[in-house]
mmCIF file of the C-alpha atoms, coordinates in Angstrom:
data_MODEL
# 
_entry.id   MODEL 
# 
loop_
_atom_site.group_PDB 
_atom_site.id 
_atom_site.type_symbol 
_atom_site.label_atom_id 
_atom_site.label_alt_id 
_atom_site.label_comp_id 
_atom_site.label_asym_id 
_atom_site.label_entity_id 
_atom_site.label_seq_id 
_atom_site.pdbx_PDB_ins_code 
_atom_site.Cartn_x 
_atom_site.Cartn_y 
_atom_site.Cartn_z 
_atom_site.occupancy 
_atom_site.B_iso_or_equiv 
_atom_site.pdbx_formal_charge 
_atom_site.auth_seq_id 
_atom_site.auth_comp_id 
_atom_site.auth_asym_id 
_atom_site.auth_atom_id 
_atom_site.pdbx_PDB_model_num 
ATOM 1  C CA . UNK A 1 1  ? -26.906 -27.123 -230.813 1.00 0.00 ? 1  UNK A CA 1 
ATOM 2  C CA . UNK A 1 2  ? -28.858 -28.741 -227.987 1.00 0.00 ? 2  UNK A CA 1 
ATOM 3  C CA . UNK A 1 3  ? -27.415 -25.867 -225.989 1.00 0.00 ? 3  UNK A CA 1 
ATOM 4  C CA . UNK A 1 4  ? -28.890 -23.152 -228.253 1.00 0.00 ? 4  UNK A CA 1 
ATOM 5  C CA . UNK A 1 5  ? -32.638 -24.145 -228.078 1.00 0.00 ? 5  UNK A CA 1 
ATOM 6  C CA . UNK A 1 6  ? -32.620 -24.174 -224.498 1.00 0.00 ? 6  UNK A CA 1 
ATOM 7  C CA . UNK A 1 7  ? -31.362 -20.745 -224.197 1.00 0.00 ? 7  UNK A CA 1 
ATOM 8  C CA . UNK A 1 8  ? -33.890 -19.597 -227.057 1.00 0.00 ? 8  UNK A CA 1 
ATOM 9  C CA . UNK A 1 9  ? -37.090 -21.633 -225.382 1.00 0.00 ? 9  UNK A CA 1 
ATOM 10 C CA . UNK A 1 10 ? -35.808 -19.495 -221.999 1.00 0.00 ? 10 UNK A CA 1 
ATOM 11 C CA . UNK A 1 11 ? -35.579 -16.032 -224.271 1.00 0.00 ? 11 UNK A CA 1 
ATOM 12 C CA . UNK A 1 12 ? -38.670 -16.790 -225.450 1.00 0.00 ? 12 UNK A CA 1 
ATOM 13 C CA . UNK A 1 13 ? -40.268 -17.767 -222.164 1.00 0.00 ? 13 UNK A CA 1 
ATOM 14 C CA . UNK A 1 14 ? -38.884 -14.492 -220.117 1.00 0.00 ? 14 UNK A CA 1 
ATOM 15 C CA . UNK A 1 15 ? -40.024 -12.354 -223.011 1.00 0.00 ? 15 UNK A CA 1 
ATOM 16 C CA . UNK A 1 16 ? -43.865 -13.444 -223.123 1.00 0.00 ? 16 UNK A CA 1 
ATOM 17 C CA . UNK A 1 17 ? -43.891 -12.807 -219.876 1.00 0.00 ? 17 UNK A CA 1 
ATOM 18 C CA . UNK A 1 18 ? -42.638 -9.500  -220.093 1.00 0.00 ? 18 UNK A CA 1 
ATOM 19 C CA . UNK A 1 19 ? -39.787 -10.724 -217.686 1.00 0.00 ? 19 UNK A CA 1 
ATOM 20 C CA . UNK A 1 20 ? -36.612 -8.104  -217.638 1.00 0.00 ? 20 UNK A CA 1 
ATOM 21 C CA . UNK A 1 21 ? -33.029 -9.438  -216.504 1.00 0.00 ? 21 UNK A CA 1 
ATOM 22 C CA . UNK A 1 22 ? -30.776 -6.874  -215.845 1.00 0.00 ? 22 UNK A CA 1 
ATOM 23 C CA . UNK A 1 23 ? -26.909 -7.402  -215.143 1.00 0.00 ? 23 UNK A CA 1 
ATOM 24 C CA . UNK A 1 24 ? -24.902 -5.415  -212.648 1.00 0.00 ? 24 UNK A CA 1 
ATOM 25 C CA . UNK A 1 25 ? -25.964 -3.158  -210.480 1.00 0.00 ? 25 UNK A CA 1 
ATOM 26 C CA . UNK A 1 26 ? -29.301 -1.071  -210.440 1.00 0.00 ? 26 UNK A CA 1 
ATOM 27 C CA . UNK A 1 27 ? -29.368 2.601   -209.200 1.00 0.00 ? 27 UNK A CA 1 
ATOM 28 C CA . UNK A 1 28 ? -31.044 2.048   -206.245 1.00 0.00 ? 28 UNK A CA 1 
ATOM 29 C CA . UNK A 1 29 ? -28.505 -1.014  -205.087 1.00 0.00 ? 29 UNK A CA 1 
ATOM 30 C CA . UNK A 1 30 ? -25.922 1.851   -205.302 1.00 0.00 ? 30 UNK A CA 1 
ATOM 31 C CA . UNK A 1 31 ? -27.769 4.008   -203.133 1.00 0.00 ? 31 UNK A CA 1 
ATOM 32 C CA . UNK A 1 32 ? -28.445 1.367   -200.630 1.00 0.00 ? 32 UNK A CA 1 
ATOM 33 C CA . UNK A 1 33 ? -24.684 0.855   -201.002 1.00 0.00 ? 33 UNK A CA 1 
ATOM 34 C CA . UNK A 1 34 ? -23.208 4.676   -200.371 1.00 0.00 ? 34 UNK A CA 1 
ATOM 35 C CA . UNK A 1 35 ? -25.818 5.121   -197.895 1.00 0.00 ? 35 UNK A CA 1 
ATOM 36 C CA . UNK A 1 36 ? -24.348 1.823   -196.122 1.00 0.00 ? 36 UNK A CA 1 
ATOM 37 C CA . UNK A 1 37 ? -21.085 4.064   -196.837 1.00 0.00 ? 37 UNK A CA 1 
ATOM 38 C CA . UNK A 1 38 ? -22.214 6.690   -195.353 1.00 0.00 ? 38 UNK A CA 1 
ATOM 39 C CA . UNK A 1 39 ? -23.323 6.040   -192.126 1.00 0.00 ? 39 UNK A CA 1 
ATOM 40 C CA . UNK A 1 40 ? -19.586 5.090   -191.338 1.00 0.00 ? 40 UNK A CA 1 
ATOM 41 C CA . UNK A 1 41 ? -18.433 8.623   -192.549 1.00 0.00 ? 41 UNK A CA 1 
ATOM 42 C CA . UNK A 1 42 ? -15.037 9.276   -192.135 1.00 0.00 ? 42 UNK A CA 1 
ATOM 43 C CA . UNK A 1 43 ? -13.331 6.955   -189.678 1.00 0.00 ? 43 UNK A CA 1 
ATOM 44 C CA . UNK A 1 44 ? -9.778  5.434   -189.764 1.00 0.00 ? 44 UNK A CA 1 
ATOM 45 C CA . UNK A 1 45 ? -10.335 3.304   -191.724 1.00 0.00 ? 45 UNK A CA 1 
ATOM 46 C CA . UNK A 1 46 ? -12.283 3.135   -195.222 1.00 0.00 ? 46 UNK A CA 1 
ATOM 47 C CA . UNK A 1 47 ? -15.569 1.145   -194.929 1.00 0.00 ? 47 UNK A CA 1 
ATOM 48 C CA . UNK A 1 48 ? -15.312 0.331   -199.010 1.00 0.00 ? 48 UNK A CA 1 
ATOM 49 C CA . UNK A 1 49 ? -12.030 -2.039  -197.558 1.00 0.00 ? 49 UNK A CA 1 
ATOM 50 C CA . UNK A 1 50 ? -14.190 -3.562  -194.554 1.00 0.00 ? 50 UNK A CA 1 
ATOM 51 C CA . UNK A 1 51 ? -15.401 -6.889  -195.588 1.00 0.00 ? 51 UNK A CA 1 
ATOM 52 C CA . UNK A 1 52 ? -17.713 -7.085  -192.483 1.00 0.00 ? 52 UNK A CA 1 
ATOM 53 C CA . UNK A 1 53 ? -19.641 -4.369  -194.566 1.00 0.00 ? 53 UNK A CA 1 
ATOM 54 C CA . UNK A 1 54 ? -19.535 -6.199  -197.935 1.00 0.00 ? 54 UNK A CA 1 
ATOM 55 C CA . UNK A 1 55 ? -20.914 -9.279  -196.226 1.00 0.00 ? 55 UNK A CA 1 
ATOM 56 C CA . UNK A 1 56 ? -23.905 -7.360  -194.888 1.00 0.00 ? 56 UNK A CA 1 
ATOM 57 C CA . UNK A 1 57 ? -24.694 -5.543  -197.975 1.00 0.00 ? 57 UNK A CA 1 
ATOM 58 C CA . UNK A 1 58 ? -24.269 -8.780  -199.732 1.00 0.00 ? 58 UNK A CA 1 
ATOM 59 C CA . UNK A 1 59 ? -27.373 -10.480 -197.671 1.00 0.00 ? 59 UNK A CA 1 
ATOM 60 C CA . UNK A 1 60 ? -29.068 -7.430  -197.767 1.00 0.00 ? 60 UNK A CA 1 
ATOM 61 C CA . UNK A 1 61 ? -29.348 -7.247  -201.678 1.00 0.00 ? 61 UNK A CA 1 
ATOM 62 C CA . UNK A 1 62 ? -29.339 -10.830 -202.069 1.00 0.00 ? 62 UNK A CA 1 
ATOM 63 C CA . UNK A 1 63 ? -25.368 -10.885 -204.259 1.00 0.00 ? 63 UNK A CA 1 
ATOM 64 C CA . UNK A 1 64 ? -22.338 -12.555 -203.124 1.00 0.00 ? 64 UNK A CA 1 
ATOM 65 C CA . UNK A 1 65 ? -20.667 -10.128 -200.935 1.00 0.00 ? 65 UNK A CA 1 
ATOM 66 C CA . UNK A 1 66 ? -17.201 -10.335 -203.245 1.00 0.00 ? 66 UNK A CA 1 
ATOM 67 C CA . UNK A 1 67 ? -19.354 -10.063 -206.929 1.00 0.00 ? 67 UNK A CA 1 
ATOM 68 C CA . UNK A 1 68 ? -20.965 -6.684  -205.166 1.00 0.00 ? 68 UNK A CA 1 
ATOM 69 C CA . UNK A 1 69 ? -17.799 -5.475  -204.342 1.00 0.00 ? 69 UNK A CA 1 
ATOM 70 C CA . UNK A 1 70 ? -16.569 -5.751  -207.544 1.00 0.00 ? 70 UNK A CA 1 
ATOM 71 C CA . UNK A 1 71 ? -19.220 -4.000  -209.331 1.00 0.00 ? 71 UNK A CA 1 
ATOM 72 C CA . UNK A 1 72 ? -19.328 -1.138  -207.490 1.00 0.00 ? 72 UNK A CA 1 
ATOM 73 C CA . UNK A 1 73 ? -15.402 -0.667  -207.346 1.00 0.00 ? 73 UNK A CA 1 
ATOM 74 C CA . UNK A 1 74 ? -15.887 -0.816  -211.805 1.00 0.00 ? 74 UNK A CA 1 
ATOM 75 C CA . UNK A 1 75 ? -19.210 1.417   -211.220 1.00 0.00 ? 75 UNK A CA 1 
ATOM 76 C CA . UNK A 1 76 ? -16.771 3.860   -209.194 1.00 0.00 ? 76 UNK A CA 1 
ATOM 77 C CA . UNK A 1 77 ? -14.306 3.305   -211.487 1.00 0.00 ? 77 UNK A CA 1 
ATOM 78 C CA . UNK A 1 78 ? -16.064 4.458   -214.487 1.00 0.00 ? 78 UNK A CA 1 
ATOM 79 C CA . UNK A 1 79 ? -17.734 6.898   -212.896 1.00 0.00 ? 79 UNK A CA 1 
ATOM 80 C CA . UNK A 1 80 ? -14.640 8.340   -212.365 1.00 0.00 ? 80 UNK A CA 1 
ATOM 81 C CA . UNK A 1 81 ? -13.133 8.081   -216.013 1.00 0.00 ? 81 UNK A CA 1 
ATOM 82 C CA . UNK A 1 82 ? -16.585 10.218  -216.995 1.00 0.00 ? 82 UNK A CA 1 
# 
C-alpha cells in the first residue's frame, strides 16, 4: 500500500499546482511531425520509414525517437478507421 500513497501525495501535489500531464501526442507535436513529413514530399522512398527522421524529430520534441514513431503510426491509424 506503500505504493499507493506515493502516487496519491504526487496526484495531489500536480493538482494544487494546477499541473496537467497529458499522454501521447499533442496536436501541435503532429504538426511539427507532418510538416517534418512534408518537406521530404514525395521521394523514393517514404520519410515515415526513415529512421534518420524519427531520430531528429525525437530530439526535437524531447521523446524517444521509436515511442514517437509509434504514436503517430496508432494516431494515423485511427485516424484512418474514423
Amino acid at each position: 500500500m506503500e505504493d499507493n500513497k506515493a502516487v496519491n501525495k504526487l496526484i495531489d501535489a500536480l493538482e494544487s499546482n494546477d499541473a496537467k500531464i497529458t499522454f501521447g501526442l499533442q496536436t501541435w507535436q503532429i504538426e511539427v511531425i507532418e510538416k517534418e513529413l512534408e518537406r521530404f514530399g514525395n521521394r523514393e522512398i517514404n520519410a515515415k520509414y526513415v529512421k534518420y527522421i524519427w531520430e531528429k524529430l525525437g530530439k526535437e520534441l524531447a521523446w524517444c525517437p521509436f515511442t514517437l514513431a509509434l504514436y503517430y503510426f496508432e494516431y494515423i491509424d485511427n485516424k484512418n478507421k474514423i
